[in-house]
C-alpha positions in Angstrom: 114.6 76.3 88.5 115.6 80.0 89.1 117.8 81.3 92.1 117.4 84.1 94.2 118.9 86.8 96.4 117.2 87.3 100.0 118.6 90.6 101.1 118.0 92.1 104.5 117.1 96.1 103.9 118.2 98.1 107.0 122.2 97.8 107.6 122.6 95.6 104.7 121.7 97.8 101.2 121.2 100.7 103.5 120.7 102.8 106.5 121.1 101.5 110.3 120.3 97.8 111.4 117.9 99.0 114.4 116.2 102.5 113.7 113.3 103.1 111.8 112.6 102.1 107.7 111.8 105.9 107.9 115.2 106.8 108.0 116.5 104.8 105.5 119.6 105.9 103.3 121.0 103.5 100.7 124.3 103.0 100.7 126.5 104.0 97.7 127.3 100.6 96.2 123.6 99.0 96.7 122.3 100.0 93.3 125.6 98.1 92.2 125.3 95.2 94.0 121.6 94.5 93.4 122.5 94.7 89.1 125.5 92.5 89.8 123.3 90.1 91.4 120.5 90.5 88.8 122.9 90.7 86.2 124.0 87.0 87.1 120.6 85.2 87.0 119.5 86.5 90.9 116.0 87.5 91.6 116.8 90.2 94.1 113.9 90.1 96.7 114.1 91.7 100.3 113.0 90.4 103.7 112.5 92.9 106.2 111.2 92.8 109.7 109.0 95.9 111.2 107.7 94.9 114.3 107.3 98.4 114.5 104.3 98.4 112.8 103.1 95.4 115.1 104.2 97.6 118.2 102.0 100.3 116.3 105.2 102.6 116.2 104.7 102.9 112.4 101.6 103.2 110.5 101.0 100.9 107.4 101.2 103.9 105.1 104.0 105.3 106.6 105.9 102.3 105.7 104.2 102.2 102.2 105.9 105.6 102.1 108.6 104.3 102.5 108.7 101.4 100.8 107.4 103.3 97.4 110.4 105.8 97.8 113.2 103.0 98.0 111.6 100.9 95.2 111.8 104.2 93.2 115.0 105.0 94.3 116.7 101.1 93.1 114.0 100.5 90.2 114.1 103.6 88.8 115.8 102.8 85.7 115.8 99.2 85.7 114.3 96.4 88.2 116.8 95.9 90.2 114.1 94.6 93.0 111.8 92.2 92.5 109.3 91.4 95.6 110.1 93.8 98.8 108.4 91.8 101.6 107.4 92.6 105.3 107.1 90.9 108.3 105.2 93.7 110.6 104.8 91.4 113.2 106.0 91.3 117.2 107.5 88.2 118.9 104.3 87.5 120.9 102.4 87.0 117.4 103.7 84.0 116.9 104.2 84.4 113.0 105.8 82.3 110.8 107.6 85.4 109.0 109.6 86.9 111.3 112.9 86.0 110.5 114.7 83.8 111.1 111.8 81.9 110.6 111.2 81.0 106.9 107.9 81.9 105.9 108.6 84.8 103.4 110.9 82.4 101.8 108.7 79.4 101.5 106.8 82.0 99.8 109.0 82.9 97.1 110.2 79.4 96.6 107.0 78.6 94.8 106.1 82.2 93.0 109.7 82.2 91.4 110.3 78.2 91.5 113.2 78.3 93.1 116.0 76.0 93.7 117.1 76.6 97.8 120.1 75.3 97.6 121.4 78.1 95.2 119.6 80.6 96.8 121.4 83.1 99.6 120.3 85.1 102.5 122.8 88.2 102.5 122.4 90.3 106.2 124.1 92.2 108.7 122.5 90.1 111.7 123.3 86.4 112.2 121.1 86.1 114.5 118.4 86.8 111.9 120.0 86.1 108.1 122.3 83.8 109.3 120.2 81.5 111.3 116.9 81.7 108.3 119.3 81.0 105.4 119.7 77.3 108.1 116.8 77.5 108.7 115.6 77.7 104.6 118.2 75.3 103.2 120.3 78.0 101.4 123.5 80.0 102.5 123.9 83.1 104.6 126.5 85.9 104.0 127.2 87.9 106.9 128.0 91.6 106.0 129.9 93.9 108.2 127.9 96.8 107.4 125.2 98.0 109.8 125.3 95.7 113.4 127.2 93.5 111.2 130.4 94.2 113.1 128.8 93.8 116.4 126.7 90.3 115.4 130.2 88.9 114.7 131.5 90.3 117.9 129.8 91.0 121.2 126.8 89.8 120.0 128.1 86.4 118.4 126.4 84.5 121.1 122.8 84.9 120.1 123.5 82.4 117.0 126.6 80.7 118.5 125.5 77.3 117.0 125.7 78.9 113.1 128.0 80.1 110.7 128.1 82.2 107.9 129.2 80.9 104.6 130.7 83.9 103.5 131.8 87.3 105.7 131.9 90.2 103.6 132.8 94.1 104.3 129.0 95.1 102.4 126.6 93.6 100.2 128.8 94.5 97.0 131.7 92.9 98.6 128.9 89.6 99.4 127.8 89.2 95.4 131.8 89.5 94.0 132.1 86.3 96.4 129.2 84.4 95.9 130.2 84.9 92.4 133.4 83.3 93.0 131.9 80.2 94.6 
């Protein structure tokens, strides 16, 4: 059984929690955090929602751009991502891969025969990462980067009835103490 890393993208490795994957900037320590996690047995595998693309807000090849230019950006000396995966759908679709639902997960679970239980969800949103880490059996880590700040805050209500196992400044912050557990 392997374990894995399910990293949000926007706020968490990079850019802002609620704009556009087209503006995307990685932060300075993602590349580090990602080989960290890697170099400690993680599969390092993003979950991303674009309901903008269900919205039709963003075209399917825009966000291919996009994707292709990130992937090259953190894999362009060494994997450092293995599966980037999308939920494009809106609320009213009724999906079961919008997070905080589980179905990306479920997904990997079997491709990479994971074990849950030593798998994380690392996010800036609670109400998303927190809540599907629950919701998938594995633990969430709550970074303060992005609306991170603000889901711990004045937006702490929309998962009031979950906690993060770990609250950490940014995602290199979160490995260094899931490597400590």
């Amino acid at each position: 059984m392997s374990k894995a890393i399910f990293w949000d993208l926007q706020g968490t490795l990079g850019g802002d929690a609620v704009t556009s994957i087209e503006l995307f900037e990685p932060y300075s320590f993602s590349k580090e955090a990602l080989k960290l996690a890697r170099d400690n047995g993680y599969h390092n595998i993003v979950i991303t929602n674009q309901s903008r693309i269900g919205k039709e807000m963003l075209s399917v090849e825009a966000y291919n751009q996009m994707v292709d230019r990130i992937l090259n950006y953190f894999n362009s000396n060494e994997i450092l991502i293995n599966e980037f995966l999308c939920c494009p759908h809106q609320n009213s679709d009724n999906c079961d891969c919008k997070k905080p639902k589980t179905g990306l997960i479920q997904l990997c679970i079997k491709k990479y025969n994971l074990n849950i239980r030593d798998c994380f969800v690392i996010g800036d949103m609670g109400k998303n990462e927190i809540v599907m880490a629950r919701n998938a059996g594995c633990k969430g880590v709550l970074v303060l980067t992005g609306g991170g700040k603000g889901s711990l805050n004045e937006f702490r209500h929309t998962w009031a009835d979950y906690e993060a196992d770990i609250i950490a400044d940014n995602a290199l912050e979160a490995i260094k103490a899931i490597l400590k557990e």
